[in-house]
Steps between C-alpha positions, in 0.01 A plus 500: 500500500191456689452401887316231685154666643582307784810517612657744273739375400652535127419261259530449110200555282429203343474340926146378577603354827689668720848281567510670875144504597283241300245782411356464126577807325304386132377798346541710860859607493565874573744726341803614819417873476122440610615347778241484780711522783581875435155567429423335860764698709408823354104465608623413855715759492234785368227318784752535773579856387091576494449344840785692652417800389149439632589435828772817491159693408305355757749545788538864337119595541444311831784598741527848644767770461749414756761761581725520758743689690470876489222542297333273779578707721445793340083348419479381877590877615245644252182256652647596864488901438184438292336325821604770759403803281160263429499475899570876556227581334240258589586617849468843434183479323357242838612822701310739276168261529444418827755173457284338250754420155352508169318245267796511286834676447355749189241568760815700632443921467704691323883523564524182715304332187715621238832353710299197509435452148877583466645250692240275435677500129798566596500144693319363179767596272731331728282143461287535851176570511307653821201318655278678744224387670291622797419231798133483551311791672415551848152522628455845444641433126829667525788328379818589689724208438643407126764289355754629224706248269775516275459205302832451250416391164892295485556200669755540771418832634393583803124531569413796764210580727379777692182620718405715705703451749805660276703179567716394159490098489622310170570129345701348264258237487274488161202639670341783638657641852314519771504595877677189638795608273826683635503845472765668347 
């Protein structure tokens, strides 16, 4: 048996016009196993599959770890201690040198450096990373005001900020914190 490249439809062999169709099938008639409508549906199936899994791929790469609940929580209460031991010792070291703070936190000397590089990671490993930055210097060049971040690297955690001042603030907003914010 053989079908009708048109309408597929099963016809004898010795057909050359096809009774349900009209389409002249001389010398062009097609055995029914090499059917081209099962050739057809398996190449849309195998693009759809491809373009799927692109797009699964794509979304995997581009959108950030998002976890929730406790382990939230549990990142968010890292960044905070991470911030106030960062304060602590900013402060102390502004006491220490006439209230100027340093050019940047490994500036810190020993012990109250080595608890900064600690939490410093230990915030890291949680997905935050700390930002410090000194406001511009007075006239006699001393810096005595600074801003510290805690910038999360997951969408939908809070973002915290901190300054002299020793004042916690934080968003849930996807951008930095600032002054104008709450505190907490």
């Amino acid at each position: 048996m053989y079908t009708c490249r048109e309408c597929e439809r099963e016809l004898n062999q010795a057909t050359e016009v096809c009774p349900y169709c009209g389409t002249d099938l001389s010398g062009d008639a097609q055995p029914e196993d090499a059917s081209p409508k099962k050739t057809k549906w398996v190449s849309v199936f195998v693009r759809y599959a491809i373009l799927l899994g692109a797009i699964w791929g794509f979304m995997w790469y581009v959108l950030p770890e998002r976890r929730g609940g406790e382990a939230a929580a549990q990142a968010e209460d890292r960044a905070i201690r991470a911030l106030r031991d960062a304060g602590a010792s900013l402060a102390a070291y502004a006491d220490a040198q006439d209230g100027t703070f340093p050019r940047s936190l490994e500036a810190l000397p020993g012990e109250s450096g080595e608890r900064m590089k600690r939490t410093a990671q230990a915030a890291l490993a949680e997905g935050y990373q700390l930002e410090y930055t000194l406001r511009p210097a007075e006239a006699s060049g001393m810096h005595r005001q600074y801003t510290l971040l805690a910038r999360p690297r997951n969408w939908g955690y809070r973002n915290f900020y901190l300054d002299e001042s020793g004042v916690l603030r934080a968003t849930r907003e996807n951008r930095a914190a600032s002054v104008q914010d709450p505190p907490i």
